[in-house]
PDB file of N, CA, C and O in Angstrom:
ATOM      1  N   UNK A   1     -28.633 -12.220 -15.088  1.00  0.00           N
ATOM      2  CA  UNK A   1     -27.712 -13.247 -14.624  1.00  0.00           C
ATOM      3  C   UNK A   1     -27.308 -14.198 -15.749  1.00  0.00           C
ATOM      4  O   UNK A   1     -26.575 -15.167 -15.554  1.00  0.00           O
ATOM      5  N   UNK A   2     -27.881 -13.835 -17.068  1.00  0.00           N
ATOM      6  CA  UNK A   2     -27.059 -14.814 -18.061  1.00  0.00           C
ATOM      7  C   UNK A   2     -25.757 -14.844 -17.761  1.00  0.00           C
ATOM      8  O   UNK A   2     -25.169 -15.813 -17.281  1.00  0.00           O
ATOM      9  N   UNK A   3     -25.273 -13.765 -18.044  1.00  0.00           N
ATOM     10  CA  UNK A   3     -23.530 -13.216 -17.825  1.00  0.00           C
ATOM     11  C   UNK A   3     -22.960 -14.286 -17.582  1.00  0.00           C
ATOM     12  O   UNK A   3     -22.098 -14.717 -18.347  1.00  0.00           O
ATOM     13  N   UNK A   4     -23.439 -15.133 -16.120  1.00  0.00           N
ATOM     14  CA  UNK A   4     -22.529 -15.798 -15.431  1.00  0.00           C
ATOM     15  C   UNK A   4     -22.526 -16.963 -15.515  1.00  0.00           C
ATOM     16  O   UNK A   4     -23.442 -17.687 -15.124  1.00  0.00           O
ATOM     17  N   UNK A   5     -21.240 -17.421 -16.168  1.00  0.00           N
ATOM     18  CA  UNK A   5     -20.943 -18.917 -16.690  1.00  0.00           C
ATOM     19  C   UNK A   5     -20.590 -19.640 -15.085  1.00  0.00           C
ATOM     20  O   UNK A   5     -19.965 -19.135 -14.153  1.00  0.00           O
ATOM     21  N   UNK A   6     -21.144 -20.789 -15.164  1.00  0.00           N
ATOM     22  CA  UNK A   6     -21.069 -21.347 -13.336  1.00  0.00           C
ATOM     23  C   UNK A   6     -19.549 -22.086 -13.502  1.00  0.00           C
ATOM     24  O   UNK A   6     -18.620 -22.116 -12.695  1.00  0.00           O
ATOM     25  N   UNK A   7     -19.687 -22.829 -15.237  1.00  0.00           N
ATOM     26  CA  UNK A   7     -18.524 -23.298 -14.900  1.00  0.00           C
ATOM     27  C   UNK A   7     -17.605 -22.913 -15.153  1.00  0.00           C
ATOM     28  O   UNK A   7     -16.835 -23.839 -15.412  1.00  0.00           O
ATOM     29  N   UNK A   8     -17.004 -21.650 -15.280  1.00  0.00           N
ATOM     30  CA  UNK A   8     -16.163 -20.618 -14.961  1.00  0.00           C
ATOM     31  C   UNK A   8     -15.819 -20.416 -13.967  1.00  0.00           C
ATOM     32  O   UNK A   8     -14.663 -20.614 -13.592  1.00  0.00           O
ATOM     33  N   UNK A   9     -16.736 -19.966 -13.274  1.00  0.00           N
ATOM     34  CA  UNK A   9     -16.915 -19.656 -11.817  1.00  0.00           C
ATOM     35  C   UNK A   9     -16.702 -20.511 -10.993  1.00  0.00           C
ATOM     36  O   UNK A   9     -16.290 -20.216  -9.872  1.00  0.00           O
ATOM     37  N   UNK A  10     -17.001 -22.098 -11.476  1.00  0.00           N
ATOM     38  CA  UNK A  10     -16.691 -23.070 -10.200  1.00  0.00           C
ATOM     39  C   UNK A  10     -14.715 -23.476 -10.870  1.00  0.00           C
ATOM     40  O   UNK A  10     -14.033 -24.229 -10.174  1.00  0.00           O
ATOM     41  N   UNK A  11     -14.138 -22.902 -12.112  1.00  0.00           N
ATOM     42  CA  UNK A  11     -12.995 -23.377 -11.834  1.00  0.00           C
ATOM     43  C   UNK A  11     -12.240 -22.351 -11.700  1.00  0.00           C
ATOM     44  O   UNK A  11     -11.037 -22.380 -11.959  1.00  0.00           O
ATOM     45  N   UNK A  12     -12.867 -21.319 -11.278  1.00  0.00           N
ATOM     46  CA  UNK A  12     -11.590 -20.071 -11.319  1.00  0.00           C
ATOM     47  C   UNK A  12     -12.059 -20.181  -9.514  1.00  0.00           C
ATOM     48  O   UNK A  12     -11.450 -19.297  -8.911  1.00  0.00           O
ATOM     49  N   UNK A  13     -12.922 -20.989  -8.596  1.00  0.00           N
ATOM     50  CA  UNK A  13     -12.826 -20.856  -7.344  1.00  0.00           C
ATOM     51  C   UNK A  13     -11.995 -21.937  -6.879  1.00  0.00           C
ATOM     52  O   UNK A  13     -11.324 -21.918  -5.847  1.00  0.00           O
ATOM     53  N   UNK A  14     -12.102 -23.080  -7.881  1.00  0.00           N
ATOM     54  CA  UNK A  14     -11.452 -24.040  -7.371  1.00  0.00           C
ATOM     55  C   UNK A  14      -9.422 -23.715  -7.541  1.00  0.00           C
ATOM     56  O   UNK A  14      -8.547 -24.317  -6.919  1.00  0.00           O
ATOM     57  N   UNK A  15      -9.248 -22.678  -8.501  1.00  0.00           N
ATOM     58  CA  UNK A  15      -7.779 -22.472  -9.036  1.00  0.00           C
ATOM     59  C   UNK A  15      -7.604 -21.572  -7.467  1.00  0.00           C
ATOM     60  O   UNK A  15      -6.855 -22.004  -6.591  1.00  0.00           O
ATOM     61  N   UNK A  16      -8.393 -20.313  -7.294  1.00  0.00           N
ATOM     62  CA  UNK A  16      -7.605 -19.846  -6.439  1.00  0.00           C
ATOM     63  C   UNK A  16      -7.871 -20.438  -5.027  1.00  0.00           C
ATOM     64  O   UNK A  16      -7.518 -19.789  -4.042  1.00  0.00           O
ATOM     65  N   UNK A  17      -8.447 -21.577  -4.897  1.00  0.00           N
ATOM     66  CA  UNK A  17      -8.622 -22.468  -3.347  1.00  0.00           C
ATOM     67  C   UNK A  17      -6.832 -23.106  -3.693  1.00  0.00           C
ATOM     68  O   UNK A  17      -5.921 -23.008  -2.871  1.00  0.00           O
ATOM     69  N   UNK A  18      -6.742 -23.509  -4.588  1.00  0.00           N
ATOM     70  CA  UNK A  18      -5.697 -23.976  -4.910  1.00  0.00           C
ATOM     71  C   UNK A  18      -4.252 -23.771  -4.663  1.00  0.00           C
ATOM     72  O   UNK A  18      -3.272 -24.370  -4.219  1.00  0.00           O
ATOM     73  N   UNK A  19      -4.731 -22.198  -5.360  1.00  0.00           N
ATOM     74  CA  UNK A  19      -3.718 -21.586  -5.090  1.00  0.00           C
ATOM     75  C   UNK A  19      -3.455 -21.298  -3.292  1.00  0.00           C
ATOM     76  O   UNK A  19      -2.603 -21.839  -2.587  1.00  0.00           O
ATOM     77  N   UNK A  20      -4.076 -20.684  -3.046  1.00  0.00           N
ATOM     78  CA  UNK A  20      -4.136 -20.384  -1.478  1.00  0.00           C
ATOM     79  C   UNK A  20      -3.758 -21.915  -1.018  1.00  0.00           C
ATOM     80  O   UNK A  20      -2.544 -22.088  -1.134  1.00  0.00           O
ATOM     81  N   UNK A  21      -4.233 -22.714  -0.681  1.00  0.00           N
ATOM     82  CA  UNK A  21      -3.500 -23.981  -0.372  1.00  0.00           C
ATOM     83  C   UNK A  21      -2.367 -24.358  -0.762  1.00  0.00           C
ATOM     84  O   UNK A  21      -1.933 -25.180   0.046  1.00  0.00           O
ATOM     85  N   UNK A  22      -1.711 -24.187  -1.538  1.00  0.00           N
ATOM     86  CA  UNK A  22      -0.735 -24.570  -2.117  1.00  0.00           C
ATOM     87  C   UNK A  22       0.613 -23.400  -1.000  1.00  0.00           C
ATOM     88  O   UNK A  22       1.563 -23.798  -0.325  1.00  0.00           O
ATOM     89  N   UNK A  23       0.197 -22.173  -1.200  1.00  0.00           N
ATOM     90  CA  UNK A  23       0.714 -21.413  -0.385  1.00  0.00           C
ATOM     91  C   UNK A  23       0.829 -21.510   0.942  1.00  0.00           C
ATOM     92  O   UNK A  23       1.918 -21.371   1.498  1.00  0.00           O
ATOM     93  N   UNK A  24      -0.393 -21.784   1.649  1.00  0.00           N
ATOM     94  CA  UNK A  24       0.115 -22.228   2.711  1.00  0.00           C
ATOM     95  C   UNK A  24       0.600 -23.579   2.900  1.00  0.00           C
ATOM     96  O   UNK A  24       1.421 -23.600   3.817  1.00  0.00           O
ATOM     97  N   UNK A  25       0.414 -24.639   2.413  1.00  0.00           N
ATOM     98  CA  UNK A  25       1.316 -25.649   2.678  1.00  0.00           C
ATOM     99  C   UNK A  25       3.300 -25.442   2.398  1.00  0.00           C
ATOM    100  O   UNK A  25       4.234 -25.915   3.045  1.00  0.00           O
ATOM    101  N   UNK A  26       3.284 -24.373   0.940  1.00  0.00           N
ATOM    102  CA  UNK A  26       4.559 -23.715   1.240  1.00  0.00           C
ATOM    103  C   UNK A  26       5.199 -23.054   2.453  1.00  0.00           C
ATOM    104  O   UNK A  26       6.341 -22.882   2.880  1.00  0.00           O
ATOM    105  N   UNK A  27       3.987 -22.771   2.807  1.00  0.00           N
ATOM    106  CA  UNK A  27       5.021 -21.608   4.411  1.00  0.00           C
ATOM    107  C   UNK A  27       4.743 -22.768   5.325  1.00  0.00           C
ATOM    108  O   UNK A  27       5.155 -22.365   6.413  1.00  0.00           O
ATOM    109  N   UNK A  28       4.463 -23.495   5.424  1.00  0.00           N
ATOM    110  CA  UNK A  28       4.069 -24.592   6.736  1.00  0.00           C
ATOM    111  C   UNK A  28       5.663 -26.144   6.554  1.00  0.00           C
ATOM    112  O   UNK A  28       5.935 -26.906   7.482  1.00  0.00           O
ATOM    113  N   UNK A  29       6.230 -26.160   5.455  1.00  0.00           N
ATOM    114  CA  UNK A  29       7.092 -26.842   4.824  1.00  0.00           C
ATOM    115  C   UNK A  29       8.262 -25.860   5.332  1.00  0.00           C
ATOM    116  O   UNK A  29       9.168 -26.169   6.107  1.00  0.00           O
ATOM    117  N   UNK A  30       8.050 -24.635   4.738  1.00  0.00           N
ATOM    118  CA  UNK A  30       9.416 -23.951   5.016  1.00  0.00           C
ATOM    119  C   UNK A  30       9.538 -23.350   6.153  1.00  0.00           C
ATOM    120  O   UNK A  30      10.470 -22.547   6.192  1.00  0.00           O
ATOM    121  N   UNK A  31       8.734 -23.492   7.378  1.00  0.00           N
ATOM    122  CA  UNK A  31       8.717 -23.278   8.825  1.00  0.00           C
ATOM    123  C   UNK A  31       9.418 -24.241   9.006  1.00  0.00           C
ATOM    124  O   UNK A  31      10.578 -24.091   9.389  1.00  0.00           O
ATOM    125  N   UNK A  32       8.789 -25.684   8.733  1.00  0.00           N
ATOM    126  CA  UNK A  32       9.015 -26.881   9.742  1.00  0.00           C
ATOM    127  C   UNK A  32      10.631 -27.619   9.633  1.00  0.00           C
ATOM    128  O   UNK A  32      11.223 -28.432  10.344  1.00  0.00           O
ATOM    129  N   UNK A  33      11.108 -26.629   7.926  1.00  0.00           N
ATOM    130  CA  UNK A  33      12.464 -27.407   8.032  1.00  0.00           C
ATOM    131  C   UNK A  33      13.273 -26.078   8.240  1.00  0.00           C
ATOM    132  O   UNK A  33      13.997 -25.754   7.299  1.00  0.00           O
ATOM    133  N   UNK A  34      13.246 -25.224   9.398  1.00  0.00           N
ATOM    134  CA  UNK A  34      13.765 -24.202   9.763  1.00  0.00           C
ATOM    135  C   UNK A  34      13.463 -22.722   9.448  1.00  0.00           C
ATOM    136  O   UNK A  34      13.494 -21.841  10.307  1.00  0.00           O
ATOM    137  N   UNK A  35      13.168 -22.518   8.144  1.00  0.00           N
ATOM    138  CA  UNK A  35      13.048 -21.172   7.463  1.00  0.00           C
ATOM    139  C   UNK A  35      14.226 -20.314   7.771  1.00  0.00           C
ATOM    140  O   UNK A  35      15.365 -20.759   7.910  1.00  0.00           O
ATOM    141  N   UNK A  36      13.839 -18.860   7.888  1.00  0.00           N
ATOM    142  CA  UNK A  36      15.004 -18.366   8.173  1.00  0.00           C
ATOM    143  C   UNK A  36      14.571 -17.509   9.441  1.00  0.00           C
ATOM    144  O   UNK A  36      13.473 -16.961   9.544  1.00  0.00           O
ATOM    145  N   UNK A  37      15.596 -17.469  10.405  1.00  0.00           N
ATOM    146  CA  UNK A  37      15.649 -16.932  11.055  1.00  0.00           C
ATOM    147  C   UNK A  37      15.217 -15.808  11.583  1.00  0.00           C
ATOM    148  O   UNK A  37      16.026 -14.888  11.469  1.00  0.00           O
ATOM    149  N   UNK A  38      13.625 -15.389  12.453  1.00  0.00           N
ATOM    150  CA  UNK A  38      12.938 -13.975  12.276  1.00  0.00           C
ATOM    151  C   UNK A  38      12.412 -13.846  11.270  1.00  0.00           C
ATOM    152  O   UNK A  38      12.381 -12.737  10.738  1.00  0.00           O
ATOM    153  N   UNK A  39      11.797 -15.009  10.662  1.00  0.00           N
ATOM    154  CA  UNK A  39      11.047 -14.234   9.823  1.00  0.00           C
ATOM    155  C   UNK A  39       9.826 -15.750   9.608  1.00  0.00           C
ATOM    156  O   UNK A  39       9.725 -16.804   8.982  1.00  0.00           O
ATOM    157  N   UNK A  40       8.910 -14.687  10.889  1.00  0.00           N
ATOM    158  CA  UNK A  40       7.506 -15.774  10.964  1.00  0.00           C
ATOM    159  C   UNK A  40       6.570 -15.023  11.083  1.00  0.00           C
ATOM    160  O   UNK A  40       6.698 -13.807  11.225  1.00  0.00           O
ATOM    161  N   UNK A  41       5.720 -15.498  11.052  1.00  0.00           N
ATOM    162  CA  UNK A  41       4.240 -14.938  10.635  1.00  0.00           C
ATOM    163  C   UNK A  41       2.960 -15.633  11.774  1.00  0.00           C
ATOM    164  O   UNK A  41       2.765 -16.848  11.745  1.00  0.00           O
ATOM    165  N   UNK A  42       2.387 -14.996  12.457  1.00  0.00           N
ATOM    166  CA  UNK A  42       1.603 -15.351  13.357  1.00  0.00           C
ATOM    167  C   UNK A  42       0.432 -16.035  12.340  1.00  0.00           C
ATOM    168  O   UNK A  42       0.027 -15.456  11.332  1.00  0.00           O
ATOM    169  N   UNK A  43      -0.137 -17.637  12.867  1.00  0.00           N
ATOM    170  CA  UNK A  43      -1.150 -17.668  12.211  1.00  0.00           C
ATOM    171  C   UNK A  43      -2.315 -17.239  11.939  1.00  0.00           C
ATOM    172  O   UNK A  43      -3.030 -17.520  10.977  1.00  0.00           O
ATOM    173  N   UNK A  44      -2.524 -16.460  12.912  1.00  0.00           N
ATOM    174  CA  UNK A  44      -3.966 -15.591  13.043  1.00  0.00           C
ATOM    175  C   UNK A  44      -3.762 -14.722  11.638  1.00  0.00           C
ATOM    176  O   UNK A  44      -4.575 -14.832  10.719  1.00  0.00           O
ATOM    177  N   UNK A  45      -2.398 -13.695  11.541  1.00  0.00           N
ATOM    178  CA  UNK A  45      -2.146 -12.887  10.084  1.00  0.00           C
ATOM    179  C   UNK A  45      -1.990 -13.627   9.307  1.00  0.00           C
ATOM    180  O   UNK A  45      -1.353 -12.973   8.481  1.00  0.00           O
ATOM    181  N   UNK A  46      -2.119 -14.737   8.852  1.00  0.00           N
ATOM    182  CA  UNK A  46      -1.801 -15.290   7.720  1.00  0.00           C
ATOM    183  C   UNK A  46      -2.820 -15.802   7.188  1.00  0.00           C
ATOM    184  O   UNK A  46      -3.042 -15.911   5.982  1.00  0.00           O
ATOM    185  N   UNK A  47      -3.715 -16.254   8.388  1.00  0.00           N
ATOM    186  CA  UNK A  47      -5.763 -16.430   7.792  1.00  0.00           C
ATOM    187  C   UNK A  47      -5.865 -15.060   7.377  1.00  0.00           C
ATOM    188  O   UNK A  47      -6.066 -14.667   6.227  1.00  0.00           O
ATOM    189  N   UNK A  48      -5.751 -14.549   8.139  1.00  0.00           N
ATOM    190  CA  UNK A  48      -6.801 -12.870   7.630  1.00  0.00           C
ATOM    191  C   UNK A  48      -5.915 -12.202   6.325  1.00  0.00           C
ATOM    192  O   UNK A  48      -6.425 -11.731   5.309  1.00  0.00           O
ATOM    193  N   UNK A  49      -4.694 -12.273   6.576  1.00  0.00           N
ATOM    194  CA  UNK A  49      -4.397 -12.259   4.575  1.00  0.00           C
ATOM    195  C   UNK A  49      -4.818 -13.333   3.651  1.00  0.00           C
ATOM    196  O   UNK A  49      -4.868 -12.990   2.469  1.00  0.00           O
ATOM    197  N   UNK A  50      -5.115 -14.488   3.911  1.00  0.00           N
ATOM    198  CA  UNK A  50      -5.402 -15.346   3.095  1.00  0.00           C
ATOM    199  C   UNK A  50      -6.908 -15.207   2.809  1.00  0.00           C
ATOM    200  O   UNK A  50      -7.418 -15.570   1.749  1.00  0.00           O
ATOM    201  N   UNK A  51      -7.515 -14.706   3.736  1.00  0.00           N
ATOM    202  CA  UNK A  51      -9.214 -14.843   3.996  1.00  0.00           C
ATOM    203  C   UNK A  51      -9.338 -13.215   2.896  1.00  0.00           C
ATOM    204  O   UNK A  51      -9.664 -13.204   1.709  1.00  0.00           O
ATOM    205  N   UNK A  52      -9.029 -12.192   3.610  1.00  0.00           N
ATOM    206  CA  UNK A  52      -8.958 -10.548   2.450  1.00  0.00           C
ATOM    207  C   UNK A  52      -8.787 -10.993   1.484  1.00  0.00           C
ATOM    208  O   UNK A  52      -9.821 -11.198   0.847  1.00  0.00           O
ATOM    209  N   UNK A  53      -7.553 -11.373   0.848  1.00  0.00           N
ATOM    210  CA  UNK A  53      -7.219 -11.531  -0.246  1.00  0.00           C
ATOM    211  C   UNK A  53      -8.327 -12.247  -1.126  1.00  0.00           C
ATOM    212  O   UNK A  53      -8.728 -11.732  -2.169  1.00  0.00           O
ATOM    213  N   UNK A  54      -8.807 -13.473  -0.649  1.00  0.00           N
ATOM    214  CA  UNK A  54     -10.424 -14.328  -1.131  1.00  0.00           C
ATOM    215  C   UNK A  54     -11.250 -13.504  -1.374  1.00  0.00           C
ATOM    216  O   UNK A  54     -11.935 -13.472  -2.396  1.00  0.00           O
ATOM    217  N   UNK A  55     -11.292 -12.599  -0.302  1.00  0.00           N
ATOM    218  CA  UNK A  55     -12.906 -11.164  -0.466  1.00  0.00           C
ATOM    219  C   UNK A  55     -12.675 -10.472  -1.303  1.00  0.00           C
ATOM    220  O   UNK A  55     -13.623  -9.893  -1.832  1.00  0.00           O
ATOM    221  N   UNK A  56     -11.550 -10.273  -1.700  1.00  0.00           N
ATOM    222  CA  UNK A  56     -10.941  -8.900  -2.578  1.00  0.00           C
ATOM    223  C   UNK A  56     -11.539  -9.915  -4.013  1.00  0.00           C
ATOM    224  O   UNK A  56     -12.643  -9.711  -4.517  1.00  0.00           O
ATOM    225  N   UNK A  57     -10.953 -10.573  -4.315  1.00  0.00           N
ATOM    226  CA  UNK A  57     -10.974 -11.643  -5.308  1.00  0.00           C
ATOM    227  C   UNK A  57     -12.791 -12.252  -5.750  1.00  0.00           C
ATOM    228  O   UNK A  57     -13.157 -12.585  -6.877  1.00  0.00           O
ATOM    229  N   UNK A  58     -13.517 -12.243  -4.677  1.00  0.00           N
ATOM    230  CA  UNK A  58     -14.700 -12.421  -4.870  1.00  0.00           C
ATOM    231  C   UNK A  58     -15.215 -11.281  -5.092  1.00  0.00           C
ATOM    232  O   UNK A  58     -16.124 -11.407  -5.912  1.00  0.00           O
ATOM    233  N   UNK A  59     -15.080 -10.248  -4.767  1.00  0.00           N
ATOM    234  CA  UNK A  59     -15.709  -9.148  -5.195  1.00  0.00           C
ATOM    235  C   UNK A  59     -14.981  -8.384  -6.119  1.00  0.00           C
ATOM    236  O   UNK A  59     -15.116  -7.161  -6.161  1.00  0.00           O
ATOM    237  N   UNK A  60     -14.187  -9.022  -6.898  1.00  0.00           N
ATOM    238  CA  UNK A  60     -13.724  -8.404  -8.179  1.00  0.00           C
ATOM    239  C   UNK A  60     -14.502  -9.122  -8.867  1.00  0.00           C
ATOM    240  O   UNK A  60     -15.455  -8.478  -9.304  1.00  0.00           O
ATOM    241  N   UNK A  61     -14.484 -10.533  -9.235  1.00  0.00           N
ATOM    242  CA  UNK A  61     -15.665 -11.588  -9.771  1.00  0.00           C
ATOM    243  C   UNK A  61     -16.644 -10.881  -9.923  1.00  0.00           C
ATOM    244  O   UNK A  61     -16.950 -10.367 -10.999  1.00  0.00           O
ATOM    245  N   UNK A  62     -17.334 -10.746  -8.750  1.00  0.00           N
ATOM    246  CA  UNK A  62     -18.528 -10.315  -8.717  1.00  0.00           C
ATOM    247  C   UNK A  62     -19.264  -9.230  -9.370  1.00  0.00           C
ATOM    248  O   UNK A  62     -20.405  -9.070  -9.804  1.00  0.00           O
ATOM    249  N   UNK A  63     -18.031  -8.447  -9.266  1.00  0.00           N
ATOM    250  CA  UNK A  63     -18.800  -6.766  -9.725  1.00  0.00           C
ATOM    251  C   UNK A  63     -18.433  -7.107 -11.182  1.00  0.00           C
ATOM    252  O   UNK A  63     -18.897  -6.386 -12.066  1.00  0.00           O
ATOM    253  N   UNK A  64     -17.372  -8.493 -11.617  1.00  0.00           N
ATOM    254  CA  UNK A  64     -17.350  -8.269 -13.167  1.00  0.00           C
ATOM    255  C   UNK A  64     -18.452  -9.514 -13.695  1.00  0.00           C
ATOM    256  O   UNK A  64     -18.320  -9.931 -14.846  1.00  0.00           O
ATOM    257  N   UNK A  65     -19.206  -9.910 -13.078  1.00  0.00           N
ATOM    258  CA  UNK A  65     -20.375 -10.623 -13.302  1.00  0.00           C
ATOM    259  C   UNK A  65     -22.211  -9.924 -13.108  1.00  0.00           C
ATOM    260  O   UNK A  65     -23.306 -10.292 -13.532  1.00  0.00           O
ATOM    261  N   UNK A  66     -21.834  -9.034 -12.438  1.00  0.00           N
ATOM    262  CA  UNK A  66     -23.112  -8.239 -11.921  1.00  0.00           C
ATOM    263  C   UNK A  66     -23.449  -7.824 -13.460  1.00  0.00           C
ATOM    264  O   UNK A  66     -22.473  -7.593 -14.175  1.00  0.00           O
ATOM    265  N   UNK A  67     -24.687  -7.714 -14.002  1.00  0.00           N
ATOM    266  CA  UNK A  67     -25.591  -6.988 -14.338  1.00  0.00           C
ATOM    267  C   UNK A  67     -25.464  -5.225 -14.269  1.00  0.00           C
ATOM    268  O   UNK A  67     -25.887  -4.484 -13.381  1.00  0.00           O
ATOM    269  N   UNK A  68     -24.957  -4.976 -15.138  1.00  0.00           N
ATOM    270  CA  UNK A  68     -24.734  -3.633 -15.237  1.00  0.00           C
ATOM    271  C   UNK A  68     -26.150  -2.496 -15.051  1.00  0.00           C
ATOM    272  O   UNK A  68     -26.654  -2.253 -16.147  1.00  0.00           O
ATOM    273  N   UNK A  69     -26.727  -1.907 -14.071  1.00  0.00           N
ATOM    274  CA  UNK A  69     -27.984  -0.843 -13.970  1.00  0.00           C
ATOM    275  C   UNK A  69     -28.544  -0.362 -15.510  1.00  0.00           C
ATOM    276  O   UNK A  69     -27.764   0.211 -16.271  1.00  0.00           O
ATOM    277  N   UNK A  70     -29.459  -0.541 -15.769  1.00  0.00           N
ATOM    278  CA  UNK A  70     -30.196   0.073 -16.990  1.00  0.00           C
ATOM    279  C   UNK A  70     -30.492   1.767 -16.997  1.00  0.00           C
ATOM    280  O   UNK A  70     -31.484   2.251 -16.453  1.00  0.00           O
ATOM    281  N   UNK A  71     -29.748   2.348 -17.508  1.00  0.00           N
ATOM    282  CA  UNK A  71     -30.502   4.109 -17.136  1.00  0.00           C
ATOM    283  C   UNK A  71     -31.118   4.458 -18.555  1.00  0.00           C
ATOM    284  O   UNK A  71     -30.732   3.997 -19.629  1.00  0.00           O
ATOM    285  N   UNK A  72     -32.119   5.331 -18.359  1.00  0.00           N
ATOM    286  CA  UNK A  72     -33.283   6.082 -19.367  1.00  0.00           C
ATOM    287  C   UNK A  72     -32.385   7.260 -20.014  1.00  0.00           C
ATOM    288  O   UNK A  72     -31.396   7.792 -19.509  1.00  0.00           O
ATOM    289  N   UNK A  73     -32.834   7.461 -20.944  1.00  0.00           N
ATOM    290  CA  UNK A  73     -31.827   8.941 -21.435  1.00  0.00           C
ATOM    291  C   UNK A  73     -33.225   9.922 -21.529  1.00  0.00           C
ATOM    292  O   UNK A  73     -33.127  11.108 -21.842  1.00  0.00           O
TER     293      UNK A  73
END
């Protein structure tokens, strides 16, 4: 676990909280002053893409922070 710099890790979580917030306050702005016509997004799909997209993203992190297996030759 050397590998893993925390404070790396605590600002590349805080960039993409960021990001994701930032996004949805974009679609919540461009709902409320009309958007366009047919073209909305149930909020339930828009957590669970926002929420995947986080998992996908943590477990890319992750597996590039893991400790690579030691094998014998």
């Amino acid at each position: 676990m050397s590998n893993l710099d925390l404070m790396k890790a605590g600002i590349g979580l805080a960039v993409v909280i960021g990001i994701a917030l930032t996004a949805i306050a974009g679609y919540a702005l461009f709902t409320t002053f009309g958007g366009v016509d047919g073209l909305t997004v149930a909020p339930e799909l828009l957590v669970s893409v926002l929420f995947g997209g986080l998992l996908v993203a943590a477990a890319a992190s992750a597996h590039r922070v893991a400790p690579k297996p030691r094998t014998r030759v």
